[in-house]
C-alpha positions in Angstrom: 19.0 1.5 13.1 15.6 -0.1 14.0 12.6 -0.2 11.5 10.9 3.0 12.7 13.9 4.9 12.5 14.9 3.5 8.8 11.1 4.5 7.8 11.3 8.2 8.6 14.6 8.6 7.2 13.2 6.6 3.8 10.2 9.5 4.2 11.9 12.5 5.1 14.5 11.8 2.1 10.8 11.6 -0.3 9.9 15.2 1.0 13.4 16.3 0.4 12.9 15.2 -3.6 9.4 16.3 -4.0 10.5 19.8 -2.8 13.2 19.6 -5.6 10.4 18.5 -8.1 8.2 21.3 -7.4 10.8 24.1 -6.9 12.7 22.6 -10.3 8.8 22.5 -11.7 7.7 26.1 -10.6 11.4 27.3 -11.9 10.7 25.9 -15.5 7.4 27.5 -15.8 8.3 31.0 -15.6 11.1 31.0 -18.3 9.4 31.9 -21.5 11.3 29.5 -23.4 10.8 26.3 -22.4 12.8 24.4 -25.3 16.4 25.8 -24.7 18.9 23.8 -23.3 18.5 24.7 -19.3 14.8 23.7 -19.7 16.0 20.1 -21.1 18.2 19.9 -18.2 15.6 20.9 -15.5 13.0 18.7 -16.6 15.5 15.5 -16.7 16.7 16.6 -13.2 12.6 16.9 -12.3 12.2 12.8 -14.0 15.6 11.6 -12.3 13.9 12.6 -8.7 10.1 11.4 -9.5 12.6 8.6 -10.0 14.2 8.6 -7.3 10.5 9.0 -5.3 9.8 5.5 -6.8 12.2 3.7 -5.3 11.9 5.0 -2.2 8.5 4.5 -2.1 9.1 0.6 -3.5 12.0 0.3 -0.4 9.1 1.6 2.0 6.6 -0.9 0.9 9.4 -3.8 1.4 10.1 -2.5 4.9 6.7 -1.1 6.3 4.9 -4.1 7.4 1.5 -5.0 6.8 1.4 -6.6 10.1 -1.6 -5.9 12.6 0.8 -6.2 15.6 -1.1 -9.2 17.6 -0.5 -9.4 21.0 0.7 -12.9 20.9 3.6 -11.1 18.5 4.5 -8.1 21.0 7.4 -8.6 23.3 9.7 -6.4 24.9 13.5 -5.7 24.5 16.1 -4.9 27.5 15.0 -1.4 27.2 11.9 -2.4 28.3 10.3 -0.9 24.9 7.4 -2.5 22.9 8.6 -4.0 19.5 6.1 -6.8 17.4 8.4 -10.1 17.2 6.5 -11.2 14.0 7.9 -7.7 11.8 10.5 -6.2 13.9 8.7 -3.2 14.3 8.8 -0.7 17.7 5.4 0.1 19.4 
């Protein structure tokens, strides 16, 4: 799996929990009472992904580069695709 690919899959899997957030979020605010036992449950399933959303986002900032992608850094592989030597990163 190259860095790209590894990226959208760390990104797509950050939409898939903030859709649970907010659905589990719009869920709880309808029912009237909000202290009962199903509500308790909801709202630690809501922290466990806003969890889950910060390590995600911690693992993207260890993999996404900073790099500026010099040219003295870009090579290309057999494929004859772009990639940046210095962060492993296809162009």
């Amino acid at each position: 799996m190259t860095v790209k690919k590894a990226i959208e899959v760390i990104e797509l899997a950050m939409q898939h929990y903030q859709t649970i957030v907010n659905g589990i979020t719009e869920l709880v605010s309808k029912w009237e009472d909000k202290d009962d036992m199903p509500s308790r449950m909801a709202k630690m399933l809501v922290i466990e992904a806003e969890q889950s959303i910060m390590v995600l986002k911690l693992i993207l900032k260890q993999i996404k580069p900073d790099c500026k992608h010099l040219k003295k850094y870009r090579d290309r592989d057999s494929k004859g695709n772009w990639y940046c030597t210095n962060c492993n990163l296809d162009l």
